[in-house]
C-alpha positions as CSV (number, residue, x, y, z in Angstrom):
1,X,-3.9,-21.6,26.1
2,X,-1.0,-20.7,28.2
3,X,2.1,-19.5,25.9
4,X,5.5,-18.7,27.1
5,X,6.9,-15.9,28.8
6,X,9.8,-13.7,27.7
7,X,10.5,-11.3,30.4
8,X,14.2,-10.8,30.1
9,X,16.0,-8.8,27.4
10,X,19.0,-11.3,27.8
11,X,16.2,-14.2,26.4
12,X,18.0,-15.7,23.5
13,X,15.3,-15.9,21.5
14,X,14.4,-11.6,22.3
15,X,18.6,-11.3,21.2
16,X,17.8,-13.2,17.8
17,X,14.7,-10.9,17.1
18,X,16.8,-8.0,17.6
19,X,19.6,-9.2,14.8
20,X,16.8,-9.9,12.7
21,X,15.9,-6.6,12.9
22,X,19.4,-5.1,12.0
23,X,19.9,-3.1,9.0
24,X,22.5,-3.3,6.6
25,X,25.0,-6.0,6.3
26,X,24.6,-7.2,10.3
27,X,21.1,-8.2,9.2
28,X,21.3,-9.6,6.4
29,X,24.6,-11.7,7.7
30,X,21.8,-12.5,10.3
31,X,19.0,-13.5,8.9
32,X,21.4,-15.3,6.2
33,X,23.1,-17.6,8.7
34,X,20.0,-18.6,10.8
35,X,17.9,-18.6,7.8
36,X,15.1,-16.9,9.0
37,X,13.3,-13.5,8.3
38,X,11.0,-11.4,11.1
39,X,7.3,-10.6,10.1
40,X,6.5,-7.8,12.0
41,X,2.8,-6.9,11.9
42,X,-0.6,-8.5,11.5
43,X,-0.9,-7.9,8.0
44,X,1.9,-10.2,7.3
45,X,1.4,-12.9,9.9
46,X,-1.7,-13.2,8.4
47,X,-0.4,-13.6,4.8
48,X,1.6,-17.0,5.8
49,X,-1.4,-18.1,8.1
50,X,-0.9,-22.1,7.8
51,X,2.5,-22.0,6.0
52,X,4.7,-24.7,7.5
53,X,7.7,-22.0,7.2
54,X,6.1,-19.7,10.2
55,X,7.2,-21.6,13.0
56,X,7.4,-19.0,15.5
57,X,4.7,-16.7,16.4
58,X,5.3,-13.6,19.4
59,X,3.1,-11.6,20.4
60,X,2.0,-10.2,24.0
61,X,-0.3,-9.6,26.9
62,X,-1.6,-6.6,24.4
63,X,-1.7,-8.4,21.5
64,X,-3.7,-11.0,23.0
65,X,-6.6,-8.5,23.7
66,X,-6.6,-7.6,19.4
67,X,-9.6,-9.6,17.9
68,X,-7.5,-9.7,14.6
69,X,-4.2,-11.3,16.5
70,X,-6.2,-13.7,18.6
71,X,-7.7,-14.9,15.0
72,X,-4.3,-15.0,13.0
73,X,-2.6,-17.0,16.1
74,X,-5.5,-20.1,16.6
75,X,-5.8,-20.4,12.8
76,X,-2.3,-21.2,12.2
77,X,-2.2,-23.0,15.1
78,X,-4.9,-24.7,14.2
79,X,-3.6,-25.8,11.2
80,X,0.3,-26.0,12.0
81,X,0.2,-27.2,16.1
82,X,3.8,-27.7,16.3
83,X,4.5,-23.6,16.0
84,X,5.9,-22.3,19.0
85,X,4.3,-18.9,20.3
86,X,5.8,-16.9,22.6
87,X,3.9,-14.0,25.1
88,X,6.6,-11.4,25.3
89,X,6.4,-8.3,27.8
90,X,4.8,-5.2,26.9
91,X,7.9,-3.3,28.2
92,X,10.1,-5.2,26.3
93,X,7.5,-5.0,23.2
94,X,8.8,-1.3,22.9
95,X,12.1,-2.0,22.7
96,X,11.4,-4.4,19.5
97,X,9.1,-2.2,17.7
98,X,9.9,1.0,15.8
99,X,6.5,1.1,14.7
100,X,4.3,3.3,16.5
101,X,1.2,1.9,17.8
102,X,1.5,-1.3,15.6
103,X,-0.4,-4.5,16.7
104,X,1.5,-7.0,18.8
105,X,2.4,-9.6,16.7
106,X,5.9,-10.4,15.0
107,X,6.4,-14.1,13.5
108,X,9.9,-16.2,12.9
109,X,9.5,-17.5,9.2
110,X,12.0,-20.2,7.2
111,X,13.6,-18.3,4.2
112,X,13.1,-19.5,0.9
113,X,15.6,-22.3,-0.3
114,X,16.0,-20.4,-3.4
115,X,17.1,-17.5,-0.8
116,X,19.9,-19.7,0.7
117,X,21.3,-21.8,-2.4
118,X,24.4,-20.3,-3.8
119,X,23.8,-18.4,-7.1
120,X,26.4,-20.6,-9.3
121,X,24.3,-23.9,-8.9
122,X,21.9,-22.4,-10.7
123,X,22.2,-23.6,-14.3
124,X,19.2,-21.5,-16.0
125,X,16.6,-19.5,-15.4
126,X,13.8,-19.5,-17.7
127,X,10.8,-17.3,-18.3
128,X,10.4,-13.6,-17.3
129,X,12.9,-11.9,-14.7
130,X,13.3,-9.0,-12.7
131,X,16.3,-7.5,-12.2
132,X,17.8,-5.3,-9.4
133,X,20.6,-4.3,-10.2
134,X,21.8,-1.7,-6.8
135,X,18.3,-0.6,-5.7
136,X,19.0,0.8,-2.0
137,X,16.1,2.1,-0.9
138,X,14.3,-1.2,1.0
139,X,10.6,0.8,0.3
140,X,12.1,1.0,-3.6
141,X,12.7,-2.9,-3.3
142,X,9.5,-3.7,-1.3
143,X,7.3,-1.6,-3.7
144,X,8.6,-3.4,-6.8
145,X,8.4,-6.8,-5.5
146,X,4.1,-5.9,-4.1
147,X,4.2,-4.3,-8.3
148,X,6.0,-8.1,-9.6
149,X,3.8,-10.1,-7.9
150,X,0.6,-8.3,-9.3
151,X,1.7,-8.3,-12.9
152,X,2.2,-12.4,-12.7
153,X,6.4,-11.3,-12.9
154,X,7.0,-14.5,-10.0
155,X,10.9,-14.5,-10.5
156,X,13.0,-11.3,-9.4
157,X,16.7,-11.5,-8.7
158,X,18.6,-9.2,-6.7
159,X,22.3,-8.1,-7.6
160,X,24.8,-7.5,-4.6
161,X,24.3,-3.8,-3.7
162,X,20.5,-3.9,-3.2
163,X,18.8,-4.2,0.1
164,X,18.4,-7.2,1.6
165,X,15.0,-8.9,-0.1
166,X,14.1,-10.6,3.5
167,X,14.7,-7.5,5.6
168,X,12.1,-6.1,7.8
169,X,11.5,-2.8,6.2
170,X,11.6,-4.5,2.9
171,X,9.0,-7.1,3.9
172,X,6.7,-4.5,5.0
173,X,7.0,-2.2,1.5
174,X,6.2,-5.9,0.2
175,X,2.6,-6.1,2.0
176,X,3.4,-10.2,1.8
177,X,4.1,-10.2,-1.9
178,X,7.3,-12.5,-1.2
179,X,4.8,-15.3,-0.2
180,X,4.2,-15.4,-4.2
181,X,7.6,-14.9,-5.8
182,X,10.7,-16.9,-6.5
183,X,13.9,-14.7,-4.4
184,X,17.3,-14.9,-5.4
185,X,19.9,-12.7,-4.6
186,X,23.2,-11.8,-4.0
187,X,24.2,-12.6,-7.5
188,X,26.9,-10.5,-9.8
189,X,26.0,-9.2,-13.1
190,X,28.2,-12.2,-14.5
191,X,25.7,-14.8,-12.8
192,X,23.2,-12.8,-14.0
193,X,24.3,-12.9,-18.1
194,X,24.7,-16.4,-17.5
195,X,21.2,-17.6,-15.9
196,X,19.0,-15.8,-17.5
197,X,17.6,-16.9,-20.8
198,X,15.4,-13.8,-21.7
199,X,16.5,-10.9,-23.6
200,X,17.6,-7.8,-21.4
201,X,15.6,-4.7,-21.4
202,X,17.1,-2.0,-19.1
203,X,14.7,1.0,-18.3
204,X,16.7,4.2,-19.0
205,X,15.7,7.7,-19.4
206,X,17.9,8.4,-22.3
207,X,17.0,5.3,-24.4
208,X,15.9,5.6,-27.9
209,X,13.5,2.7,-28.0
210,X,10.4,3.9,-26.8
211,X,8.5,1.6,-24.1
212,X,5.2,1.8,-25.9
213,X,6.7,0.7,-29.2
214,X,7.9,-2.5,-27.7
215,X,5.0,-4.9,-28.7
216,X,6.3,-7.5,-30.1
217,X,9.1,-8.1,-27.8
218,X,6.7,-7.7,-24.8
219,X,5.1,-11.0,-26.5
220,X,7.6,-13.3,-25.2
221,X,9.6,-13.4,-22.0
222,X,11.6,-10.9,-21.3
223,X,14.2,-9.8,-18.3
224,X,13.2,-6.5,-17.3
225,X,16.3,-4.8,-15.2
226,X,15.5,-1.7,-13.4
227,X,19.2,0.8,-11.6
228,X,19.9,1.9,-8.8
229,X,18.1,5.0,-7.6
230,X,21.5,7.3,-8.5
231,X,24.0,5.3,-10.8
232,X,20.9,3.6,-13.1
233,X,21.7,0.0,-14.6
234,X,25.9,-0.8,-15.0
235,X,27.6,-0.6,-17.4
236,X,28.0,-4.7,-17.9
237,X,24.4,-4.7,-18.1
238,X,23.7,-1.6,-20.1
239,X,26.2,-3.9,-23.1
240,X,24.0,-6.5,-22.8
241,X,20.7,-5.3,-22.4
242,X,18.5,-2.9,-24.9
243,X,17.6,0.2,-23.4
244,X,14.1,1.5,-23.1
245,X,12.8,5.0,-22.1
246,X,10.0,5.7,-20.7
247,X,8.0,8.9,-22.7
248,X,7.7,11.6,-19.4
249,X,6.8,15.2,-20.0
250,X,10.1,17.0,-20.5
251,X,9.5,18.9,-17.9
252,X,9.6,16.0,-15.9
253,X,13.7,14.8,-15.1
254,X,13.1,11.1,-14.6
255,X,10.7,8.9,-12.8
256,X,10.9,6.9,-9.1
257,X,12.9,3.2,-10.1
258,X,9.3,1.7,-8.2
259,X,6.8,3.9,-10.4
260,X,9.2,3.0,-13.8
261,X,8.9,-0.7,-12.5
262,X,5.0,-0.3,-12.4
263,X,4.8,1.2,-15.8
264,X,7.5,-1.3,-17.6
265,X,5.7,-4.1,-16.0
266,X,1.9,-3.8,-16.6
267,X,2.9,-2.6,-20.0
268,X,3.9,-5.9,-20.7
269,X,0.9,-7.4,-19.1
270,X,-1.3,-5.1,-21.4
271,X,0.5,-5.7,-24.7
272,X,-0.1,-9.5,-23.6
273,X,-3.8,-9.3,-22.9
274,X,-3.9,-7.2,-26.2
C-alpha cells in the first residue's frame, strides 16, 4: 500500500506535529484547541491499535522496514480503514524526534471528551479520585497515572499548575495508561471541593494519621490528593482534606510524590482485598 508523502517541513500537517509536541502552555493551548494528543513510539500506537480515536498514523521509509510497525499499522488499518497514514522523510523524522534511536512511528489521536468539557458542567463525581494538585514534573504525572490505572483508581483529576495530562512526555511516563482512565483537568481547588463526593485524604509528611492505620476509611471510596513536588497540597485543600503520613525511616526526608502515590494507592487496594 502506497501512503502519503511528507517531504516538506512547511507540510501543514508536519507544522501541527510540531505544536503538539510543544511544552508548556504552547502545547497544551495546542493540543487543547485541535483536540488531539501525539503518540510518539510503538509502544503506544500499539496500545490504541483499533480505537476509532487514532485516526492518523506517521511513520517512514525506516519505520516501514520495523516488523513491529508494519504489524501495528495493518492491524489498525485493518480494523479502522478510514485512518489516514502518512510516510514522512527520514530527514525530516529527526527533526520530530528527541528520542534517540526510537522506532518510526508517531499517531494523531482524539482527546478524551471528558478532556475537553469545561470543569463547571460537571455536577458530581462519584467513586474514588485522584488528585493533582501542582505536580510539574510530566514523568511525576505519567508515573502516577501508569500506578492509578494498575490499582483499579480510573478517575484522576488534574488542578491548573500540573503538566499537561495529554502531553508527549507525559504520555510516554504513562506507557498507554490514559487509554484506561477518566482525564479531567484544568480544574481549581473550588471545582474540586465541589465535584468530588469522597472524603479527602492528602498525603503529607507531617501528618499525624498514620497511612497504615487507615483501614476502615480505605473501605469505601476515598479521594486521594497527592502536592506538588516543592509546595505539597494547598492550603484550601489541606482544610478540607485529612492528612496522612507515610511512616519513612527518619533518616529518610520525604518520599518521590510518584513512589507516595504508589504506596497510598495499593494500600488501599490491599486493605480492600483484606
Amino acid at each position: 500500500m502506497n501512503f502519503d508523502l511528507i517531504t516538506s517541513k512547511d507540510n501543514p500537517l508536519f507544522k501541527e506535529i510540531r505544536l503538539l509536541q510543544a511544552t508548556g502552555s504552547k502545547g497544551q493551548k495546542a493540543r487543547i484547541t485541535s483536540g488531539q494528543a501525539l503518540l510518539e513510539g510503538i509502544h503506544l500506537v500499539q496500545t490504541w491499535v483499533g480505537d476509532p480515536a487514532l485516526k492518523v498514523l506517521v511513520t517512514s521509509e525506516i519505520g516501514l522496514q520495523n516488523t513491529e510497525i508494519v504489524e501495528a499499522v495493518y492491524s489498525h488499518l485493518e480494523i479502522r480503514p478510514n485512518t489516514k497514514v502518512f510516510q514522512l522523510d527520514s530527514v525530516l523524522w529527526d527533526l520530530l524526534s528527541d528520542l534517540v534511536n526510537a522506532p518510526h512511528i508517531a499517531g494523531l489521536l482524539d482527546l478524551p471528551k471528558t478532556c475537553l468539557v469545561p470543569s463547571q458542567s460537571i455536577g458530581t463525581l462519584a467513586g474514588d479520585v485522584v488528585i493533582l494538585d501542582r505536580i510539574q514534573d510530566a514523568g511525576n504525572v505519567g508515573s502516577i497515572l501508569r500506578t492509578a490505572a494498575a490499582a483499579g483508581f480510573t478517575q484522576v483529576i488534574a488542578l491548573s499548575g500540573c503538566a499537561h495530562l495529554w502531553s508527549t512526555k507525559v504520555l510516554r511516563a504513562g506507557m498507554g495508561a490514559h487509554r484506561l482512565l477518566d482525564l479531567y483537568e484544568g480544574w481549581s481547588n473550588q471545582q474540586v471541593l465541589s465535584a468530588v463526593t469522597a472524603p479527602l485524604l492528602a498525603a503529607t509528611g507531617d501528618a499525624e494519621q498514620d497511612l497504615f492505620a487507615l483501614k476502615k476509611v480505605l473501605l469505601h471510596p476515598i479521594a486521594w490528593v497527592l502536592g506538588s513536588e516543592g509546595q505539597g497540597v494547598s492550603e484550601d485543600l489541606m482544610a478540607q482534606a485529612k492528612g496522612v503520613s507515610i511512616p519513612i525511616d527518619p533518616r529518610v526526608e520525604s518520599l518521590n510524590v510518584s513512589t507516595a502515590a504508589a504506596v497510598c494507592l495499593f494500600e488501599t487496594i490491599r486493605v480492600r482485598r483484606t
